[in-house]
MARBA-3410 file (N, C-alpha, C, O; in Angstrom, 1 decimal):
77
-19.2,-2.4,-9.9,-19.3,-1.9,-8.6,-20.8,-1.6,-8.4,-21.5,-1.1,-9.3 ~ -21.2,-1.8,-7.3,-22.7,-1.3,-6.9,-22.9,-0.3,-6.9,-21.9,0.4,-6.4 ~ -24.2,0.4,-7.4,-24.0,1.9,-7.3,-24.2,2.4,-6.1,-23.8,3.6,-6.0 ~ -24.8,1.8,-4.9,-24.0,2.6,-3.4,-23.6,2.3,-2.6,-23.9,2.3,-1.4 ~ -22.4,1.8,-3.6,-20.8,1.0,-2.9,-20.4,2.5,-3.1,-20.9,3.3,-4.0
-19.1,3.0,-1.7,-18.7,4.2,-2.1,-17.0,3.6,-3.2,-16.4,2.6,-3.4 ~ -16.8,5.2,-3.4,-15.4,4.8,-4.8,-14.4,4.5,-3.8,-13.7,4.0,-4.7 ~ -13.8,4.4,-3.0,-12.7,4.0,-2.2,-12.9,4.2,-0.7,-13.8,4.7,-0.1 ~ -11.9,3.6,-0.3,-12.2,2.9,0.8,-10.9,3.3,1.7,-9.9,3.9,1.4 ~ -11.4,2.9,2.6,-10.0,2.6,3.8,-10.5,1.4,4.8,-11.6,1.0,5.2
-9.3,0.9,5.1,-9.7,-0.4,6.0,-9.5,-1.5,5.5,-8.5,-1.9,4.9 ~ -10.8,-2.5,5.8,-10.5,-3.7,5.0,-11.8,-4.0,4.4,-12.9,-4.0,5.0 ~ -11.6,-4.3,3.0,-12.8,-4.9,1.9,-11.9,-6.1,1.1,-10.7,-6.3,0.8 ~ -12.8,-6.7,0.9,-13.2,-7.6,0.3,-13.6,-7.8,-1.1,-14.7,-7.3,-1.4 ~ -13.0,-8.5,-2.2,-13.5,-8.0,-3.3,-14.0,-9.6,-4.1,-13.1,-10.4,-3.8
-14.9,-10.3,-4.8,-15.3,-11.6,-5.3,-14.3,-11.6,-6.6,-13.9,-10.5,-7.0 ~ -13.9,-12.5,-7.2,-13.2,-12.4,-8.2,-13.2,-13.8,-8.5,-12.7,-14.7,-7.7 ~ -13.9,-14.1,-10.0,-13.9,-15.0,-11.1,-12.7,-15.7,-11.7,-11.7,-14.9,-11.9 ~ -12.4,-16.9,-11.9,-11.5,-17.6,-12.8,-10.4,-18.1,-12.2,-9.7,-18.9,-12.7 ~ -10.2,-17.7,-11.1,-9.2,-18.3,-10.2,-9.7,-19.9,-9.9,-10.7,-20.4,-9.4
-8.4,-20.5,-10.3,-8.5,-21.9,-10.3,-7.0,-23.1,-10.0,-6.8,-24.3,-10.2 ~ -6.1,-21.9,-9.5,-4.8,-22.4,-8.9,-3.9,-21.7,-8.2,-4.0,-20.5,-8.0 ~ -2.8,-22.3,-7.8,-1.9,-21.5,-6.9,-1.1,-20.2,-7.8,-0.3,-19.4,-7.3 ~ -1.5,-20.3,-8.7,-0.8,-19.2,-9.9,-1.8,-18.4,-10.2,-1.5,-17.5,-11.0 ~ -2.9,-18.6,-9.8,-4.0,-17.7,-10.6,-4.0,-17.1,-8.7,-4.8,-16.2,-8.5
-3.4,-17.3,-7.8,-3.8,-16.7,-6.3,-2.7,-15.6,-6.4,-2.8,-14.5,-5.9 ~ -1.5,-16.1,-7.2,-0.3,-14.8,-6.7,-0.1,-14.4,-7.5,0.9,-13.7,-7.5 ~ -0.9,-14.6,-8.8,-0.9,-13.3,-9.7,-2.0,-12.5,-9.2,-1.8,-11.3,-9.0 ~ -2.9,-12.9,-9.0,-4.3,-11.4,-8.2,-3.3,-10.7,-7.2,-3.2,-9.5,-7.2 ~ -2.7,-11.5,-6.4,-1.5,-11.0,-5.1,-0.9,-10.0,-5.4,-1.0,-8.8,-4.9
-0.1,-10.5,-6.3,1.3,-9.5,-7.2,0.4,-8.4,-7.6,0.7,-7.3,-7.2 ~ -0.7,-8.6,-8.4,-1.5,-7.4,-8.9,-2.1,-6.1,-8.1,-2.0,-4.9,-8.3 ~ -2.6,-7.0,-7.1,-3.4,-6.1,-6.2,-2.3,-5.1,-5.6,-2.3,-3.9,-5.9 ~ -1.3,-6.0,-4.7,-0.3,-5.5,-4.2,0.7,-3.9,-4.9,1.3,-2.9,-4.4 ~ 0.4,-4.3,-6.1,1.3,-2.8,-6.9,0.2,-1.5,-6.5,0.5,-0.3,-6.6
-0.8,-2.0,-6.0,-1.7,-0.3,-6.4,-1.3,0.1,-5.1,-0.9,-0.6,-4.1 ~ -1.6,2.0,-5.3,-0.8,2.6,-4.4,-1.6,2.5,-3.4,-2.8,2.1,-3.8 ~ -1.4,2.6,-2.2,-2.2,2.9,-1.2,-2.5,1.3,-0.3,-3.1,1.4,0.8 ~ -2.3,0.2,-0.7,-2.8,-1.0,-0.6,-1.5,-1.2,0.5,-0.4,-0.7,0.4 ~ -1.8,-1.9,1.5,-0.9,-2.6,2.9,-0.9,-4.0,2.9,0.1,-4.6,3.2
-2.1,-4.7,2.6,-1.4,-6.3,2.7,-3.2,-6.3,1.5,-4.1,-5.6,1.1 ~ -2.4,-8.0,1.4,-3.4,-8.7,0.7,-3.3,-10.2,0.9,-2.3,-10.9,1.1 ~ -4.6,-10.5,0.7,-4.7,-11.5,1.1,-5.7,-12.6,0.1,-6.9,-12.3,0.2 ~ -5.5,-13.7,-0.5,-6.3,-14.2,-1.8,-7.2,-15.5,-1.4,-6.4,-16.4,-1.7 ~ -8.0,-16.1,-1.1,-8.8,-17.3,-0.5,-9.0,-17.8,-2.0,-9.9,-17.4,-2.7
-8.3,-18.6,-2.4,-8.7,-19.2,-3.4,-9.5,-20.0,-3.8,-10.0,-20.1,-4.9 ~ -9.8,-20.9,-2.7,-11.1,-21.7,-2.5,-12.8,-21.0,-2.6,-13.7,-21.4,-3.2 ~ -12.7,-19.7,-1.4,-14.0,-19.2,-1.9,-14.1,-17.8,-3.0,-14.9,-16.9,-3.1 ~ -12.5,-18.1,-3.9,-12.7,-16.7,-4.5,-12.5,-15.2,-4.4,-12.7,-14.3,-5.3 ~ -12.1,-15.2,-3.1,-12.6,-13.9,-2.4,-10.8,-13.3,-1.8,-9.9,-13.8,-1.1
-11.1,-12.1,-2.5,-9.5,-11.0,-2.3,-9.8,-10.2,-0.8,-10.7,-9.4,-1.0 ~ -9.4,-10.2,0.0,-9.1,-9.3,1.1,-8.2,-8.4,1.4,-7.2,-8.8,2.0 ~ -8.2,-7.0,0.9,-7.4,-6.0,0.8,-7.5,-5.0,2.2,-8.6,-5.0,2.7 ~ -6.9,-4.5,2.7,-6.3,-3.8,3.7,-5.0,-2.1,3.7,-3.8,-2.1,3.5 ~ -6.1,-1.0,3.9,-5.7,0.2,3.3,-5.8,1.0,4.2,-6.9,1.2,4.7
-4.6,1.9,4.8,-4.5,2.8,5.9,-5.3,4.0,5.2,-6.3,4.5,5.7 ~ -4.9,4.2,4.0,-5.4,5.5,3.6,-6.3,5.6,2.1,-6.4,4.5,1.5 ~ -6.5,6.0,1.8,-8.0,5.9,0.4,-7.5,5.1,-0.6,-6.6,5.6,-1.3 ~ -7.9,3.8,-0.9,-7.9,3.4,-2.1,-9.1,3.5,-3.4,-10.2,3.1,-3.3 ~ -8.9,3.8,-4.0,-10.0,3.1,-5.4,-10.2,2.3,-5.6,-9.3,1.6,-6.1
-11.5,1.6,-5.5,-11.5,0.5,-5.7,-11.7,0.0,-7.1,-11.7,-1.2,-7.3 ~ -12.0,1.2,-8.1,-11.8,0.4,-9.7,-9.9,0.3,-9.8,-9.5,-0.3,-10.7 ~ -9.0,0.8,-8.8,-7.8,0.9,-9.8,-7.9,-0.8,-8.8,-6.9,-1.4,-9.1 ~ -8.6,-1.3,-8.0,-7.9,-2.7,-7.1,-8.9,-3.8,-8.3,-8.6,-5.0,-8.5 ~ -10.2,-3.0,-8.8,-10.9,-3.8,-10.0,-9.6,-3.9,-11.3,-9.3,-5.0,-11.8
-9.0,-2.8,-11.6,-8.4,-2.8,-12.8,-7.0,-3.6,-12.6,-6.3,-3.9,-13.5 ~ -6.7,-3.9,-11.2,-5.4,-4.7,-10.8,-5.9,-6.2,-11.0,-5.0,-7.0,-11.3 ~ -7.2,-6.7,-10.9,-7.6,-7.8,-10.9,-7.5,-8.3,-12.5,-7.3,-9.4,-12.8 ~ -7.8,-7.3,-13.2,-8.3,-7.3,-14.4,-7.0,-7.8,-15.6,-6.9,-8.6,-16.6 ~ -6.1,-6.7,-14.9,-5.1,-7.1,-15.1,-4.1,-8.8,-15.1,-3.4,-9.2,-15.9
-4.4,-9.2,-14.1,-3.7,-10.5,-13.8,-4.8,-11.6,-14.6,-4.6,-12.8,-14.3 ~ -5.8,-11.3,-15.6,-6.4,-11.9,-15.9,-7.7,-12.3,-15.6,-8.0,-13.4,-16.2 ~ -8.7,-11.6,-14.6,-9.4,-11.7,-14.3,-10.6,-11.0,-13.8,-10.4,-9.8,-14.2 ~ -11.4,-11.0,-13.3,-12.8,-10.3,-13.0,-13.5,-10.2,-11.8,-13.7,-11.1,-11.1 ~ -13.8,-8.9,-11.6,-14.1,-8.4,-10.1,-16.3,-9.1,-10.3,-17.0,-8.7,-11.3
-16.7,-9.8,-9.4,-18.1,-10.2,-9.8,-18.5,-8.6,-8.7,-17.8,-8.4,-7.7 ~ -19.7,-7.8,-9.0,-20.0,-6.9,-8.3,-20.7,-7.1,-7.3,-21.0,-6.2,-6.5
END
């Protein structure tokens, strides 16, 4: 994360994410992202890489890094 990126968020961000290279690598980041608390929709562009997350109320964005990380993959900062 950038260091003045703030720690969580509300609203809608956007996060870059590495290694994604099929329709299985889009809804496992989905399935992933989707478990953390606080998270309302998601959304995965698989073509340019790029996760679109959407949050009424505070998320973290290392636990939506460590959800990525999880499904096998890497948040680019």
């Amino acid at each position: 994360m950038l260091s003045g990126t703030p720690r969580t968020f509300i609203g809608v961000t956007t996060f870059a994410v590495t290694g994604m290279t099929c329709e299985h690598c889009r809804e496992a980041v989905t399935t992933e992202i989707a478990t953390v608390d606080g998270v309302d929709t998601v959304t995965v562009d698989l073509a340019s890489g790029m996760a679109t997350v959407t949050a009424a109320r505070p998320v973290d964005r290392a636990d939506i890094a460590s959800a990525i990380e999880a499904a096998g993959y890497r948040v680019l900062p």
